[in-house]
C-alpha positions as CSV (number, residue, x, y, z in Angstrom):
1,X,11.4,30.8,14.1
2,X,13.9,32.8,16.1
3,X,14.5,36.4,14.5
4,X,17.5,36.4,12.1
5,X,17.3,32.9,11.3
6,X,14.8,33.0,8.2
7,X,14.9,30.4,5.8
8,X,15.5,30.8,1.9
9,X,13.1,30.2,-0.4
10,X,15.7,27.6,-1.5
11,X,15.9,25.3,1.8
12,X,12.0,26.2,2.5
13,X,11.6,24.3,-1.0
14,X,13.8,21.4,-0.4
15,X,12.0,20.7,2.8
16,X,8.9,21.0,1.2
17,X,10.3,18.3,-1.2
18,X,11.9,16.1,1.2
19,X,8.8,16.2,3.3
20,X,6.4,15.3,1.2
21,X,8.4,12.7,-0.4
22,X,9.0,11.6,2.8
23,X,5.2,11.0,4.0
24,X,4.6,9.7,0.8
25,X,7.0,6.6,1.4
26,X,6.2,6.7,4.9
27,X,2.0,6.4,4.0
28,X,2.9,3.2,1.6
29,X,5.2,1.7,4.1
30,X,2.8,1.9,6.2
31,X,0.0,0.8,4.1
32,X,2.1,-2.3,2.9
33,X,3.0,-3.3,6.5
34,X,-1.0,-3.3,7.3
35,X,-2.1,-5.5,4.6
36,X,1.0,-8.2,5.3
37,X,0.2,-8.0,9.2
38,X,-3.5,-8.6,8.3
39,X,-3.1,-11.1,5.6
40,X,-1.6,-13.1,7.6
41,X,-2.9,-13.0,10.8
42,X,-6.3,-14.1,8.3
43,X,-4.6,-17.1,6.8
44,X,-3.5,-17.9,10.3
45,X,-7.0,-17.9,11.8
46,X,-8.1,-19.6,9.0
47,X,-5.5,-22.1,8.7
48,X,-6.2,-22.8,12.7
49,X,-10.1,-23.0,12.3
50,X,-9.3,-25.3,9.9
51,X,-6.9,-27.4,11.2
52,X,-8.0,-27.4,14.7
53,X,-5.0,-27.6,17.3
54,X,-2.8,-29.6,14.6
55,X,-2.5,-26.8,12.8
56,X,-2.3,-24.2,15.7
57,X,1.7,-23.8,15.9
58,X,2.4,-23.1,12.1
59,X,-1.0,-20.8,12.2
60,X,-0.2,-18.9,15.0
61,X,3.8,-18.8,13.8
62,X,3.0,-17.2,10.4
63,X,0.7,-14.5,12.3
64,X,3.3,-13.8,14.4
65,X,5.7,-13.4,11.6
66,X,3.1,-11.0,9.8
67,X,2.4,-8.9,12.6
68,X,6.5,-8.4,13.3
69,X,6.6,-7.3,9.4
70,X,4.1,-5.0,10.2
71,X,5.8,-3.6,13.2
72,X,9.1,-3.0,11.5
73,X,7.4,-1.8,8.5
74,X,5.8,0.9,10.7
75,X,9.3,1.8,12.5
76,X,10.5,2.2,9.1
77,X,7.7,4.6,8.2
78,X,7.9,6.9,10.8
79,X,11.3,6.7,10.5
80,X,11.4,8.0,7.0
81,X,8.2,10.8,7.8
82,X,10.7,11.9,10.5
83,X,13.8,12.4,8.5
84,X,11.2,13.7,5.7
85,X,10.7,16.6,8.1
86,X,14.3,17.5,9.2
87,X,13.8,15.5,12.5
């Protein structure tokens, strides 16, 4: 940190706060967008294996719908981290 511009313990604090809070949501988004994404690209394979190539457009729609949750859900994660941490 530049000389002169010190922090207070005050606004050292509230980033310690913010951040933490911050990778905290971050960490569950994240966590939540995984499990969608890999439920259902699962129910999609499975759906397809059972189905054969009748099934194929709905199976390989809902993985593609999953795996876009778990995209945005992982924007949204390191969105929040980065606002967390004053950036």
């Amino acid at each position: 940190m530049p000389i002169g511009q010190e922090e207070s313990g005050v606004t050292s604090g509230v980033k310690f706060v913010t951040s933490t809070v911050g990778n905290t949501v971050g960490g569950l988004t994240n966590t939540v967008g995984g499990v969608v994404g890999a439920v259902g690209r699962g129910v999609g394979e499975t759906l397809e294996g059972a189905t054969g190539s009748a099934g194929r457009p709905v199976a390989r729609g809902l993985a593609d719908a999953t795996t876009s949750v778990e995209d945005g859900a992982n924007k949204i994660a390191n969105g929040v981290k980065r606002a967390g941490e004053g950036r």
